[in-house]
C-alpha positions as CSV (number, residue, x, y, z in Angstrom):
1,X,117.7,127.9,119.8
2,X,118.7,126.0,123.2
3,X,115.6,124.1,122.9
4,X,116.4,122.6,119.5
5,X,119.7,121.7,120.6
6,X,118.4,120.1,123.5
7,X,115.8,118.1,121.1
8,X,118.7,117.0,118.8
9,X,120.9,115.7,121.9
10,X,118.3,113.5,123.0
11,X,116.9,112.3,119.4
12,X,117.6,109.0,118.0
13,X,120.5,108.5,115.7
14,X,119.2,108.0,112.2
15,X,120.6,104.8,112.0
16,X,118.9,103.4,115.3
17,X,115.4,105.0,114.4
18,X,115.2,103.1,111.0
19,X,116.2,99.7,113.3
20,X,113.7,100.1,115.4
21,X,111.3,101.0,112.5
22,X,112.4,97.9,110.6
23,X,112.0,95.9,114.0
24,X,108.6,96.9,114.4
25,X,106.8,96.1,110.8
26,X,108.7,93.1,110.2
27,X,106.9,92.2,113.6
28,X,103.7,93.6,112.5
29,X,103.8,91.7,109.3
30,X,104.7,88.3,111.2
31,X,101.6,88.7,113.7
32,X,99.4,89.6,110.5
33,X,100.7,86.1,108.8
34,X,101.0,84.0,111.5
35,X,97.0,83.1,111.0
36,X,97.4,82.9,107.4
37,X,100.6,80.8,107.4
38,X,98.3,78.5,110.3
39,X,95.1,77.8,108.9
40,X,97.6,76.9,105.9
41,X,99.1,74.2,107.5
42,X,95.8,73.0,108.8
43,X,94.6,72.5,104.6
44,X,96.9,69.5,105.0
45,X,95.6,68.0,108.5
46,X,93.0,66.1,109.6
47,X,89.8,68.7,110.0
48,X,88.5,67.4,113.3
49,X,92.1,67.0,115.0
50,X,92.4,70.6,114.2
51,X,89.2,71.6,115.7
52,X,90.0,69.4,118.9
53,X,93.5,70.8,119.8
54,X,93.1,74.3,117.7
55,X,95.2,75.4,114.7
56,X,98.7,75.2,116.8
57,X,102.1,75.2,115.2
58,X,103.2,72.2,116.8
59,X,103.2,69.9,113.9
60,X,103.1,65.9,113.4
61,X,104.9,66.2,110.0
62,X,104.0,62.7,109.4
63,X,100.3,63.2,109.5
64,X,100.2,65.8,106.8
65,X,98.7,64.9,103.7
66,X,96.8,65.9,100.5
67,X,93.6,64.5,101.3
68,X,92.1,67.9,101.7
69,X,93.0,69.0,98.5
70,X,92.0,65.7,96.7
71,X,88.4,65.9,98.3
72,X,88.3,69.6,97.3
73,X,88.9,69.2,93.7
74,X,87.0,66.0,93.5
75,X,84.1,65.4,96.2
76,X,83.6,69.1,97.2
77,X,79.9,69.1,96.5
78,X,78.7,72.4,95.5
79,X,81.9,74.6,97.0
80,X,82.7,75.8,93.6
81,X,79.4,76.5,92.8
82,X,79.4,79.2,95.8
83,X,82.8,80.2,95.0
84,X,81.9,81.1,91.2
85,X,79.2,82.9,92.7
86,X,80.0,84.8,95.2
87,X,83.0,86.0,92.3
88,X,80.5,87.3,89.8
89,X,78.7,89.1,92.2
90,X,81.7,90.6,93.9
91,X,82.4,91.4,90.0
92,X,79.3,93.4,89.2
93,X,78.7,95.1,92.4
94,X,82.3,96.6,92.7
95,X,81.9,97.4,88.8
96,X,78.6,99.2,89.5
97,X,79.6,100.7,92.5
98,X,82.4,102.5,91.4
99,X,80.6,103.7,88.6
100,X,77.1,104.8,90.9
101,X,79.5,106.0,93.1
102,X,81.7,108.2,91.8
103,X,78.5,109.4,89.2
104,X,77.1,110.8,92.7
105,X,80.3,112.3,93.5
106,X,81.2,113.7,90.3
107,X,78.0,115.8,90.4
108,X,78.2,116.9,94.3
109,X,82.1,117.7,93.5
110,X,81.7,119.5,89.9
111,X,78.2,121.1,89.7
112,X,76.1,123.1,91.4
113,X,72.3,123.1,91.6
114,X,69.9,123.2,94.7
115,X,69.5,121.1,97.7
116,X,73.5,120.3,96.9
117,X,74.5,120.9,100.5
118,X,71.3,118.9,101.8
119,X,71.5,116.0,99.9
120,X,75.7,115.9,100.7
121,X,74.4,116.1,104.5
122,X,72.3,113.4,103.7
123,X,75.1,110.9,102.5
124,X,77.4,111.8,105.5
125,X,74.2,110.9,108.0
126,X,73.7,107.8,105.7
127,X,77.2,106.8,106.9
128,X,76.6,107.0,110.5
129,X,73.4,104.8,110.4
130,X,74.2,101.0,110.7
131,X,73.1,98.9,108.4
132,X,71.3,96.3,111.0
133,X,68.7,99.5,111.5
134,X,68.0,99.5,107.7
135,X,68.5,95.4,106.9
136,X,64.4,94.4,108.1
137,X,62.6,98.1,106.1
138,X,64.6,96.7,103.1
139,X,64.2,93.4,103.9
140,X,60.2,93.9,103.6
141,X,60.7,96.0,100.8
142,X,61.8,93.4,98.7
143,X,59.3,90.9,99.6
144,X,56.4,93.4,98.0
145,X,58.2,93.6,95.1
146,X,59.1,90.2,94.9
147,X,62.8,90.2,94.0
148,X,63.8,87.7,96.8
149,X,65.9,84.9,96.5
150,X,67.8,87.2,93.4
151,X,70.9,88.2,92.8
152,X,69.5,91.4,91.8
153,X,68.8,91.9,95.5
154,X,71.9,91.9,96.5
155,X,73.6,94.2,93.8
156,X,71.1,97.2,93.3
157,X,70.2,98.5,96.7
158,X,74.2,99.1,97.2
159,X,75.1,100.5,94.1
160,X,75.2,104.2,95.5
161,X,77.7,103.8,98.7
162,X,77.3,106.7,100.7
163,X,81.8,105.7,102.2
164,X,82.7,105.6,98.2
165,X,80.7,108.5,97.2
166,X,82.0,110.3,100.1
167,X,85.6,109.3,99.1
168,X,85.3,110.3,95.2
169,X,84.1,113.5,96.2
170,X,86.8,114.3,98.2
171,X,89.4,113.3,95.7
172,X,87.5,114.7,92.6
173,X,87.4,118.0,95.0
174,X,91.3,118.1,93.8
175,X,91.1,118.0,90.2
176,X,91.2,121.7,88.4
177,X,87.8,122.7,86.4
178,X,90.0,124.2,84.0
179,X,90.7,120.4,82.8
180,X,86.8,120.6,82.4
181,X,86.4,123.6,80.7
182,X,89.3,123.1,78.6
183,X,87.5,119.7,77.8
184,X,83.9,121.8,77.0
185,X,85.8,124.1,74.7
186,X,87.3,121.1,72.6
187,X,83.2,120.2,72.2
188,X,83.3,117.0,74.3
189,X,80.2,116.4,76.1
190,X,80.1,116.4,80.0
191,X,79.3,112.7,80.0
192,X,82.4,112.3,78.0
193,X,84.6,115.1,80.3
194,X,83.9,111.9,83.2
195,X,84.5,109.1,81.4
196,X,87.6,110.4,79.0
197,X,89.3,113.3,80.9
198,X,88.2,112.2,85.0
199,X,88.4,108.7,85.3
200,X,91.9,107.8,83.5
201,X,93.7,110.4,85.9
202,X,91.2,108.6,89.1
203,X,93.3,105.3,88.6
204,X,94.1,105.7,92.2
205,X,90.7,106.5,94.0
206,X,89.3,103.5,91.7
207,X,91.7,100.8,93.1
208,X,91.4,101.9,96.2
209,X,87.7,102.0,96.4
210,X,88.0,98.8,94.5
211,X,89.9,96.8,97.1
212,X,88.0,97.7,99.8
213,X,84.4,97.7,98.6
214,X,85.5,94.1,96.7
215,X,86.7,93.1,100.8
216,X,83.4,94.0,101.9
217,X,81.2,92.8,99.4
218,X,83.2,89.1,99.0
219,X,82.8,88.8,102.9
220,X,79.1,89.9,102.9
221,X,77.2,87.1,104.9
222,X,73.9,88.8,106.5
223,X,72.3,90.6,103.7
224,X,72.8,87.6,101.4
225,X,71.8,84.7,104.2
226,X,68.5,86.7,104.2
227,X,67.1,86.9,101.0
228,X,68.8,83.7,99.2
229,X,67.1,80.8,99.5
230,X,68.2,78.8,96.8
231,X,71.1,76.5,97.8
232,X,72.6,76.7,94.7
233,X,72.3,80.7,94.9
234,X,74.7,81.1,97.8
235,X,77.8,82.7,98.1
236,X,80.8,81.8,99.3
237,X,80.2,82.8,103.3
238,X,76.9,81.3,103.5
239,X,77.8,78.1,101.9
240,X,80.9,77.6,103.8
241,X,78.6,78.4,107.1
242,X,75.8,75.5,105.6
243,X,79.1,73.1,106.4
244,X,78.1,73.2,109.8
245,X,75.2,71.5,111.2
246,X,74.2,69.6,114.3
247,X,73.7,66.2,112.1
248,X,77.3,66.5,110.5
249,X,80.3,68.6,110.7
250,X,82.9,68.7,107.4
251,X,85.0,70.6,108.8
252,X,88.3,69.6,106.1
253,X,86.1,71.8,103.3
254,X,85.5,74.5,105.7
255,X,89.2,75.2,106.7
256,X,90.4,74.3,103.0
257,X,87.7,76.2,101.7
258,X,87.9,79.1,104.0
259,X,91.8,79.2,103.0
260,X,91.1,79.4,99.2
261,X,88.6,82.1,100.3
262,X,91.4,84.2,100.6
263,X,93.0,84.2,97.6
264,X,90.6,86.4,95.5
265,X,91.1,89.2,97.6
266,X,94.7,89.1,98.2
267,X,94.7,88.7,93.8
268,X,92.5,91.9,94.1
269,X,94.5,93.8,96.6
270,X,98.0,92.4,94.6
271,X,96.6,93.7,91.4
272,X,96.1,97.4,92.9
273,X,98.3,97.6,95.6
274,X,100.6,100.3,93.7
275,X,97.6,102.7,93.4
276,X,96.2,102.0,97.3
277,X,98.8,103.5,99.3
278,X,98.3,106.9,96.6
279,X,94.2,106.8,96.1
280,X,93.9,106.5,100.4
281,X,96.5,109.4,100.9
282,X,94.4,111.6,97.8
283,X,91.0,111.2,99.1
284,X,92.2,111.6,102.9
285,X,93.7,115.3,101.8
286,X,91.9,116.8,99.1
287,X,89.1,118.6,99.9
């Protein structure tokens, strides 16, 4: 009993503890915007004064202008090109991957047949091995079959990701199997007891599977840089990277372009922020 009073004597008044609190994120979320908020202002500067004296907040307001934006809308060259790409494929692949993924996961959560437990060992040891060990076996793989310099590349081989299949399992691990069997004794088919009575009540896993495999896969630069060779196949990353050479430098497209980079992800993370915060907390506890 004298221990607890002597916690509450030396504990932080309520009021003071949600100060301090406050304090701290509002800090947290100025240091996470200060870059942002920067390599905004340099959109509207010249691109090689900002490379010569670094993206600094001491500003010449009178050297601003909206010659970046003009050039991007109007002389960009193929930026848009890689930008629409590098969107549908970000598309597709989270589309597929969700659904690959939580197919895998449905089955290891919901069913049991043999080799379960070895094949759920296997994805857990997939997710330790780094991707730079598999990139050259896969690499050569799809030289023999000839599907380089495709999209298809790029989308198929990471359809089945062992972190999302991992993470629907754990959260499918939570939902009863009487909503399945109550499901089988209305007569709806196991294909339909995933897609009608699982899924709507996964809103969260989805959206947060979906911001961060969309993160991952609209920031993908190796995979792609190797097996496009098509100029006008490249996404976003590798394009903006082409911007650099030792003959000539734009570097105005590559801040501006590298800002508007940005924007499909925040959209994507804006668009399922409400379920994020629920979907993390889900598949960190169930199980």
């Amino acid at each position: 009993m004298s221990r607890r009073t002597d916690r509450e004597k030396y504990a932080l008044p309520r009021g003071v503890f949600a100060l301090i609190q406050g304090v701290f994120l509002v800090s947290l979320t100025i240091i996470i915007l200060v870059p942002l908020v920067a390599i905004f202002i340099g959109t509207f500067q010249d691109g090689n004064a900002v490379i010569r004296n670094g993206i600094t907040f001491d500003i010449n307001w009178s050297e601003l202008s909206l010659d970046n934006y003009v050039m991007l809308f109007t002389d960009s060259g193929p930026y848009f090109r890689w930008f629409f790409n590098s969107l549908v494929l970000t598309v597709v692949q989270v589309a597929g991957t969700l659904l690959v993924s939580s197919f895998v996961a449905y089955g290891f959560a919901m069913y049991d047949f043999p080799g379960k437990n070895a094949a759920f060992i296997s994805v857990l040891l997939l997710m330790t091995v780094p991707f730079e060990m598999m990139m050259l076996p896969l690499y050569v793989l799809v030289n023999d079959f000839g599907l380089a310099d495709t999209y298809a590349v790029i989308v198929i081989p990471f359809l089945a990701a062992a972190v999302t299949i991992f993470f629907f399992r754990q959260y499918f691990l939570g939902i009863p199997k009487e909503l399945l069997e109550a499901g089988r004794v209305d007569g709806v088919t196991e294909f339909g007891i995933f897609f009608k009575l699982v899924l709507p009540i996964s809103k969260p896993a989805i959206a947060a599977m979906a911001i961060l495999n969309g993160m991952i896969i609209w920031n993908n630069f190796l995979w792609p840089l190797l097996v496009l060779r098509s100029p006008e196949k490249f996404t976003l990353p590798i394009g903006l990277n082409t911007l650099l050479t030792p003959h000539e430098n734009n570097y105005e497209l590559l801040i501006i372009g590298a800002f508007f980079s940005v924007i499909p992800i925040l959209a994507l993370y804006l668009a399922f922020q409400r379920f994020f915060v629920s979907g993390m907390t889900a598949g960190a506890l169930k199980g």
